[in-house]
VOPAGU-2260 file (C-alpha; in pm, 1 decimal, decimal comma):
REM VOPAGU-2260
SITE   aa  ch    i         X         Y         Z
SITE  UNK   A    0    2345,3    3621,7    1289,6
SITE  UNK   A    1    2036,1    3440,8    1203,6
SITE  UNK   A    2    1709,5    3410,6    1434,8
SITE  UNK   A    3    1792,7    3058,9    1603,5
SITE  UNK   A    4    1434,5    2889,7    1513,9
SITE  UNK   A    5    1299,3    2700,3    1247,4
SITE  UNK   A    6     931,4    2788,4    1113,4
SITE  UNK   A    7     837,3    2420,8     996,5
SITE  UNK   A    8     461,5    2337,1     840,5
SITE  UNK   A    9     249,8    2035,8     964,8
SITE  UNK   A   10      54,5    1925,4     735,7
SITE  UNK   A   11    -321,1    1929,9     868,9
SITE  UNK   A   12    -600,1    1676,4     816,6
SITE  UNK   A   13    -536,4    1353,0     657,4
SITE  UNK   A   14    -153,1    1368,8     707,8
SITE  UNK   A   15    -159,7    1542,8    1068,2
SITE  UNK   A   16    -190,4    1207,7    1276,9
SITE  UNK   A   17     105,2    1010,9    1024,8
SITE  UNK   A   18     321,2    1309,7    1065,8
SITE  UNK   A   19     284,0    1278,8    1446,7
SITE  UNK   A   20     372,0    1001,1    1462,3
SITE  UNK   A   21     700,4     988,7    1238,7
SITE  UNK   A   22     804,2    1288,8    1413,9
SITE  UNK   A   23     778,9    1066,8    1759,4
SITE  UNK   A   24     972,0     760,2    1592,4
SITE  UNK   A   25    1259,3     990,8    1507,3
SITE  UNK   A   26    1293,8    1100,3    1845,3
SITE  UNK   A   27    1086,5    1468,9    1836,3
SITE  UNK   A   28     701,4    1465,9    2020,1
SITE  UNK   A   29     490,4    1666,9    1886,5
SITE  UNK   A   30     136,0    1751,8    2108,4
SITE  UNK   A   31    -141,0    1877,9    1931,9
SITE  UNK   A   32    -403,1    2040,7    2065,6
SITE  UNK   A   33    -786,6    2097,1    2006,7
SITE  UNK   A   34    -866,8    2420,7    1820,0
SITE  UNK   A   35    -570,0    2518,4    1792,2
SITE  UNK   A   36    -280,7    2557,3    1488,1
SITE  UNK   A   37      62,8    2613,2    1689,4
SITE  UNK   A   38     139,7    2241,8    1794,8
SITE  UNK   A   39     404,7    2211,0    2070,8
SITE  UNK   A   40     740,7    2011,0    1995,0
SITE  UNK   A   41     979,7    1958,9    2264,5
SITE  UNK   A   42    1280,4    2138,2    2044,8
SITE  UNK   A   43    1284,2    2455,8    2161,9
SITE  UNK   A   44    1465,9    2572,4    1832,2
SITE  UNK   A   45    1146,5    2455,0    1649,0
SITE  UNK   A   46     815,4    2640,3    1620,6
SITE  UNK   A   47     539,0    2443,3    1403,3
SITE  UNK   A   48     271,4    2536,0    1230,4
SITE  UNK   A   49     -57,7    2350,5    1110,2
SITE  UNK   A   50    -102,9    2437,6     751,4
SITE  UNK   A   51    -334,8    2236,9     448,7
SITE  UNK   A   52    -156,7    2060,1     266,6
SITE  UNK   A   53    -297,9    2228,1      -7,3
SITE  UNK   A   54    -160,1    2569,6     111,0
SITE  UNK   A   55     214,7    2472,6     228,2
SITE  UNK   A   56     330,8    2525,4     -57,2
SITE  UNK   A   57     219,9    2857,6    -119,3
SITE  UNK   A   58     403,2    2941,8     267,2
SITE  UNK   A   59     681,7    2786,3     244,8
SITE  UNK   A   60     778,6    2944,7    -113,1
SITE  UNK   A   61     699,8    3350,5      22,8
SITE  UNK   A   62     883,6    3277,4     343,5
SITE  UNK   A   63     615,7    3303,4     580,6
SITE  UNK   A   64     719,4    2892,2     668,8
SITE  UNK   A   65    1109,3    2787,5     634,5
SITE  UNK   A   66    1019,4    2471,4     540,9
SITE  UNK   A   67     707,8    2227,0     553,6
SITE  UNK   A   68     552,6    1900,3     456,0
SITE  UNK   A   69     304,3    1847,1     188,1
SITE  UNK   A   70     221,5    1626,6    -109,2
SITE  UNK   A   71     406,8    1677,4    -507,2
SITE  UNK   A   72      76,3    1714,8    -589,0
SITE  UNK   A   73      65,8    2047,3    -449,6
SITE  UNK   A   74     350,8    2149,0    -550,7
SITE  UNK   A   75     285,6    2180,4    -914,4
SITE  UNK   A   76     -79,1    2269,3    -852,3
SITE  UNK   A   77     102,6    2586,8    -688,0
SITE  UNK   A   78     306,3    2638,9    -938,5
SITE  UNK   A   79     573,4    2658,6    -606,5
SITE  UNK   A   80     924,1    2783,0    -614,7
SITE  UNK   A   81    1075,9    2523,4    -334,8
SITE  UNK   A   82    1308,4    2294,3    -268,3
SITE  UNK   A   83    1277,4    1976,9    -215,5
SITE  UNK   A   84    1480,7    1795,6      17,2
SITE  UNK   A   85    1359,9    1460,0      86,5
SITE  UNK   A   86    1074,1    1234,1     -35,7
SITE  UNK   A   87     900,9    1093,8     272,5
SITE  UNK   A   88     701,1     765,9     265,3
SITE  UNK   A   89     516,7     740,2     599,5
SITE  UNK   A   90     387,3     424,9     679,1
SITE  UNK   A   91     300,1      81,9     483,4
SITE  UNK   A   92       0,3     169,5     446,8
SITE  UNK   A   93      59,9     434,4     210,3
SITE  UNK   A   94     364,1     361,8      52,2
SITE  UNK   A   95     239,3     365,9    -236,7
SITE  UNK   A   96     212,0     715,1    -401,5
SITE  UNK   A   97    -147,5     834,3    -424,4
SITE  UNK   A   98    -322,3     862,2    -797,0
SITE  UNK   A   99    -461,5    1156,1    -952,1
SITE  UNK   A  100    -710,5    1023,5   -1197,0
SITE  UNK   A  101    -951,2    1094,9   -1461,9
SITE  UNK   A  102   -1269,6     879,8   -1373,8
SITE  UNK   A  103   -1605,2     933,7   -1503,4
SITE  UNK   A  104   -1905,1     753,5   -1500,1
SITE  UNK   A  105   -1925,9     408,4   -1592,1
SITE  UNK   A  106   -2188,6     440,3   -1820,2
SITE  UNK   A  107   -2024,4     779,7   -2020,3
SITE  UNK   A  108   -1871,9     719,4   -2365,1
SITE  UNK   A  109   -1536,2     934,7   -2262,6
SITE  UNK   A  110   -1295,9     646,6   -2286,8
SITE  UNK   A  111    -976,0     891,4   -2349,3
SITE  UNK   A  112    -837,0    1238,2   -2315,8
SITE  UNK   A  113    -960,8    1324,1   -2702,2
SITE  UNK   A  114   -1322,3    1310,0   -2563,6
SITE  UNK   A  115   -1289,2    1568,6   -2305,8
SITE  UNK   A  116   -1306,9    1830,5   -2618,3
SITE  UNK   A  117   -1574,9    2057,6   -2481,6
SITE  UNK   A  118   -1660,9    1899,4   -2183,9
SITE  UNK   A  119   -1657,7    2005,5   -1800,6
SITE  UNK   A  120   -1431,4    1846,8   -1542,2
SITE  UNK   A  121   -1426,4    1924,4   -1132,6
SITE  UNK   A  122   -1147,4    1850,2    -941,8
SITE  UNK   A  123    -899,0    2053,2    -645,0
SITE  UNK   A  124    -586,0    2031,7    -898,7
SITE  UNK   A  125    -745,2    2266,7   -1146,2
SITE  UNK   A  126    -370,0    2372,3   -1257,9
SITE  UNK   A  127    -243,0    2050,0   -1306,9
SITE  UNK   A  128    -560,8    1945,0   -1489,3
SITE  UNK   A  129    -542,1    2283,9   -1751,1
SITE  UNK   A  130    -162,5    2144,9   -1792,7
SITE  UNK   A  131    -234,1    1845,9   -1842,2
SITE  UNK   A  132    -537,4    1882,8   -2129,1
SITE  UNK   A  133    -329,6    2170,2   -2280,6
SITE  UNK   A  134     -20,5    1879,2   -2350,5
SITE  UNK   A  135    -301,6    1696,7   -2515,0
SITE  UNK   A  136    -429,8    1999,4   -2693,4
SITE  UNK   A  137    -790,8    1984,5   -2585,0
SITE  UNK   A  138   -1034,9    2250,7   -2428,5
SITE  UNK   A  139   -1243,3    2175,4   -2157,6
SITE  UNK   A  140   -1396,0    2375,7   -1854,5
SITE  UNK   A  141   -1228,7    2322,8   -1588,1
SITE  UNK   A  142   -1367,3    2387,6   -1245,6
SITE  UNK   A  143   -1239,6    2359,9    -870,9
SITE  UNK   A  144   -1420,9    2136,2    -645,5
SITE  UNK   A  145   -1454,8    2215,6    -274,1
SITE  UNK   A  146   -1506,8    1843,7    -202,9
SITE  UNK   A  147   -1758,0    1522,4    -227,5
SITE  UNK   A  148   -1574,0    1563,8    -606,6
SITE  UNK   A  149   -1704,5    1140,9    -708,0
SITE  UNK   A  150   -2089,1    1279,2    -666,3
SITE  UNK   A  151   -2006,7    1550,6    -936,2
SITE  UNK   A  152   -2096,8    1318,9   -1243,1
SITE  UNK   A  153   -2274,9    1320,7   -1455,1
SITE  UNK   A  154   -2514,9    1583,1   -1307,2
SITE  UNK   A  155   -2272,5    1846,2   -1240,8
SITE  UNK   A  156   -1989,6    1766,6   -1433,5
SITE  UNK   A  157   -1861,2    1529,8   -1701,0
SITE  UNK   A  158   -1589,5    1380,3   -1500,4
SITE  UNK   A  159   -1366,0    1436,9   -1249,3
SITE  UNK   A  160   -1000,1    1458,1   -1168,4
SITE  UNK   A  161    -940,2    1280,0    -826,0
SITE  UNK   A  162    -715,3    1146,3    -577,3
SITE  UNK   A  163    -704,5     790,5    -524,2
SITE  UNK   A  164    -498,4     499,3    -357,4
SITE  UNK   A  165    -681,5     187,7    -459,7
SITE  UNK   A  166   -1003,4     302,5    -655,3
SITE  UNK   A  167   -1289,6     140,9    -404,9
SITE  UNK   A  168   -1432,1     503,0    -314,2
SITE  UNK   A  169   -1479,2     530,3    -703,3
SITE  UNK   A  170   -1628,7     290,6    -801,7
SITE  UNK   A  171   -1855,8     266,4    -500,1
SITE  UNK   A  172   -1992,5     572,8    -682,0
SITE  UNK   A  173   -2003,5     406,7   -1028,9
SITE  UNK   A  174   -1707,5     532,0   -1143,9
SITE  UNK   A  175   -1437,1     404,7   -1381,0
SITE  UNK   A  176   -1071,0     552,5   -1438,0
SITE  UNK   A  177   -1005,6     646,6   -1757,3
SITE  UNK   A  178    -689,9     716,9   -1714,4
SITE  UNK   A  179    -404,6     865,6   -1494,8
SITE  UNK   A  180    -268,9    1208,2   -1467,4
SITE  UNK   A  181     -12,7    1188,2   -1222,1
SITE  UNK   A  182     152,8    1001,7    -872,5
SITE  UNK   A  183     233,5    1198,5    -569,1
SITE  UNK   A  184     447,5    1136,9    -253,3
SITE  UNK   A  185     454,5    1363,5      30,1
SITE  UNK   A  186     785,8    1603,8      54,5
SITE  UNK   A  187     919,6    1778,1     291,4
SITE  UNK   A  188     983,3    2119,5     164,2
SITE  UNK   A  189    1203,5    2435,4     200,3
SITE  UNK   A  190    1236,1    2795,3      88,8
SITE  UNK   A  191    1529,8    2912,5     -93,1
SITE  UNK   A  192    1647,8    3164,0     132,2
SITE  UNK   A  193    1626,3    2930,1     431,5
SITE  UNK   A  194    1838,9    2709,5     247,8
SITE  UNK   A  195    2099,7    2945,1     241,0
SITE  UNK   A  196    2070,8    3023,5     599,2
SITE  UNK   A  197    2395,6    2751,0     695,8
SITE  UNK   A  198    2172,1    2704,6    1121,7
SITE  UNK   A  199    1878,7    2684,7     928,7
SITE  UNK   A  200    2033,1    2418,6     682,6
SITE  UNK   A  201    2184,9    2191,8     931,3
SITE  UNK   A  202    1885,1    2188,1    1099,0
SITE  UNK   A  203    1659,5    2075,0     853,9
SITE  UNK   A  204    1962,3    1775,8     750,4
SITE  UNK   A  205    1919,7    1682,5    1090,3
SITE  UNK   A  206    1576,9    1696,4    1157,5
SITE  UNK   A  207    1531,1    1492,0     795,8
SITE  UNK   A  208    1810,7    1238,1     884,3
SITE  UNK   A  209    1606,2    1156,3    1163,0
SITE  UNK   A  210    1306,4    1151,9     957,0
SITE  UNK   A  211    1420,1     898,4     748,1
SITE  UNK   A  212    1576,9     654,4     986,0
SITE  UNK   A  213    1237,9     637,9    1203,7
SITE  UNK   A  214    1073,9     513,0     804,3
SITE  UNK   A  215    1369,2     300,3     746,7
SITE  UNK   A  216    1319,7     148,2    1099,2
SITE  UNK   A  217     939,5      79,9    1018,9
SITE  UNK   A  218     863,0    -287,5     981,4
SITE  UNK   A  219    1177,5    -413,6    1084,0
SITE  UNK   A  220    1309,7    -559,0    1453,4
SITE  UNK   A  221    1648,0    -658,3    1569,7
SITE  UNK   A  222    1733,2    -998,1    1652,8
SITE  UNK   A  223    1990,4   -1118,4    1874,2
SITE  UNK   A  224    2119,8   -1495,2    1988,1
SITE  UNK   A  225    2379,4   -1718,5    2095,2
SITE  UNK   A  226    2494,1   -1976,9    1853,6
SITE  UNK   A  227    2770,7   -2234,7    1878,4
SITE  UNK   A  228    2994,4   -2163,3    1592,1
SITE  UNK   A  229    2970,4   -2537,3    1428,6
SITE  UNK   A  230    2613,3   -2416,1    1431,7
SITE  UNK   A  231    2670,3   -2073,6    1278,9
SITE  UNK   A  232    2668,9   -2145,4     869,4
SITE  UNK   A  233    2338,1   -2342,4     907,2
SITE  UNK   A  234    2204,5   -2036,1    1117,4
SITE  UNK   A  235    2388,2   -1766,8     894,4
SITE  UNK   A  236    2202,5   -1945,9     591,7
SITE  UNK   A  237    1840,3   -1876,0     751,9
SITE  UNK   A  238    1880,0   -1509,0     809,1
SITE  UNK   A  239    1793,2   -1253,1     562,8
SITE  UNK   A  240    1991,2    -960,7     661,3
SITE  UNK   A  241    1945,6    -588,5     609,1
SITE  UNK   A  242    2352,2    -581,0     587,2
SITE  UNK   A  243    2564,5    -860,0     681,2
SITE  UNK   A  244    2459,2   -1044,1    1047,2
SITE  UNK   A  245    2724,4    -889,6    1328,3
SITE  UNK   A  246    2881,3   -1140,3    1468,0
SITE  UNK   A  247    3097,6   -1115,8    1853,8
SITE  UNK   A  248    3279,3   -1305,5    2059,5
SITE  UNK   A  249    3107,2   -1424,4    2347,4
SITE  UNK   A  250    3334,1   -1577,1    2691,7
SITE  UNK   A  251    3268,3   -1897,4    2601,5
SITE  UNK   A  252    3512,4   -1938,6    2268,8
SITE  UNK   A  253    3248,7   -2206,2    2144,5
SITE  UNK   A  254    2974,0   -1969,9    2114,7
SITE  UNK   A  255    2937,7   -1657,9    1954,5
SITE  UNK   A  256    2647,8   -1335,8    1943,8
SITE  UNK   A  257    2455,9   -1305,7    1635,5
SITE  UNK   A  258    2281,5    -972,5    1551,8
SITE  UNK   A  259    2078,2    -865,5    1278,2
SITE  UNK   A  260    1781,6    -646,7    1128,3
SITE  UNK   A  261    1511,5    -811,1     916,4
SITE  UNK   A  262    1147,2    -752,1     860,5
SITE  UNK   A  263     929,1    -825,5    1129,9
SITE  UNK   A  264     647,8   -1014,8     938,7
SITE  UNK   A  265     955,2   -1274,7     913,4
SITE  UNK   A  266    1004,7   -1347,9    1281,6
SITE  UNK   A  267     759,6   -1569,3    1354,3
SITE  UNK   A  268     893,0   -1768,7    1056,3
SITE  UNK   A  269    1179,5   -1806,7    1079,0
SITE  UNK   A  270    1277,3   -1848,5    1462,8
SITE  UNK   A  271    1155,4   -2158,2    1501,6
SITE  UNK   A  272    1385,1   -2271,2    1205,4
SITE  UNK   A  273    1678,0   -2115,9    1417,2
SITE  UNK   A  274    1661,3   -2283,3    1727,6
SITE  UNK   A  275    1632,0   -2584,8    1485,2
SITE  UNK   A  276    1927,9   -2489,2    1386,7
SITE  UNK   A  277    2106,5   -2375,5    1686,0
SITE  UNK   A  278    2033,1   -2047,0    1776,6
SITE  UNK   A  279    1970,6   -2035,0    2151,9
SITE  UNK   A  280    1881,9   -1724,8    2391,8
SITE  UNK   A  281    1698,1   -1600,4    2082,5
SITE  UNK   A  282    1554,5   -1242,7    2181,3
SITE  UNK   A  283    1376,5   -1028,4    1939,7
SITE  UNK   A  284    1394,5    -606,3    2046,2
SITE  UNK   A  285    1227,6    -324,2    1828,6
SITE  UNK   A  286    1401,8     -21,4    1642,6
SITE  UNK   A  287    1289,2     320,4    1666,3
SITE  UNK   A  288    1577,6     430,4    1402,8
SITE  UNK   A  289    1786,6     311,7    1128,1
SITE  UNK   A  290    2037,6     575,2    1020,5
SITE  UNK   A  291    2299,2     438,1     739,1
């Protein structure tokens, strides 16, 4: 019989707060405290980690983790034996994928991956750069930066390869993208042996099930109202619905409950368009979970 406890990776830094606070929409709090790199989860069958991002990988793959969050990115830079199980978009703010990009400075005459011949580059996805320039066939130096990468160029380096979401911190250094090298989405990882571990399994399906109804949940509120049903296909027409509006019986047999899920940026459009149109006892409630 298997040791009942999973070994799961936080990622630490710039995902640690996000991943927080997922974990607490799908029902799991996780505390974390200063200095130190064992947060506490209230699942006793769950013993977390704080790991880089940039490391996970690397953990998760040798077994030391059973299974961890990080970005694609690393993935491939680690040249990691894992399995994914689920792509997990955190918040609207970044649900977009994040950029790795070739930007130099505006005023260099490298305007494609042909004129890196020769040249040096510094970036933290020194792998995936040497992959990427070798699919091109050129030679370049490639070297790994510990950080402050867009202050590189030109001084120190030729360009860079760097992660972006929108491009302001670039060119707030004079930089222009040349072009991209790749989009990444965070993951949540596993190793191969835990995977065949059947406890182990189910509890990573659950744990990820939950996961993704708390991000399916994000941005979106119930709404609920009485409506009398002469009213209901001018009120039925309004309503964008996630799935089809559920519709009960109420004591009265003129009236009847509506109840649906739509995106909250909506509400304060469109309510006052339902009570024009019927809709009475109108009450909007929040989700913490959507779970198809």
């Amino acid at each position: 019989m298997s040791e009942q406890l999973l070994k799961l990776g936080i990622p630490a830094g710039s995902l640690q707060e996000a991943t927080g606070e997922l974990f607490r929409k799908a029902g799991y709090k996780i505390t974390f405290a200063s200095r130190s790199y064992y947060p506490a989860i209230d699942d006793p069958e769950i013993h977390c980690t704080l790991i880089r991002a940039q490391e996970m990988p690397r953990y998760v793959q040798d077994g030391s983790l059973d299974c961890g969050l990080t970005g694609y990115d690393w993935i491939l830079e680690n040249d990691a034996k894992v399995v994914e199980l689920a792509e997990l978009v955190f918040s609207k703010v970044s649900k977009r994928p994040v950029r790795w990009v070739l930007a130099v400075p505006n005023d260099s005459p490298i305007q494609g991956v042909k004129d890196l011949q020769g040249k040096r580059i510094a970036t933290e996805v020194v792998n995936v750069t040497r992959r990427w320039l070798a699919q091109h066939g050129v030679t370049a130096q490639v070297e790994f930066s510990w950080g402050a990468t867009e202050v590189k160029p030109p001084r120190l380096a030729d360009a860079i390869v760097e992660v972006t979401e929108t491009g302001s911190s670039l060119r707030a250094n004079n930089l222009r993208i040349v072009c991209d090298l790749m989009q990444s989405t965070t993951r949540f990882i596993a190793n191969a042996r835990t995977c065949a571990d059947t406890w182990k399994k189910q509890k990573m399906d659950d744990l990820i099930l939950m996961l993704k109804g708390a991000m399916a949940a994000e941005g979106k509120v119930g709404l609920m109202m009485n409506v009398r049903r002469a009213d209901l296909p001018a009120v039925l027409k309004i309503l964008p619905a996630l799935q089809t509006p559920t519709i009960s019986a109420l004591a009265d047999t003129e009236w009847a409950d509506v109840n649906t899920i739509l995106d909250e940026n909506i509400v304060r459009h469109i309510v006052p368009q339902l009570k024009q149109a019927g809709a009475r006892g109108i009450v909007e409630y929040p989700l913490n979970k959507i779970i198809d």
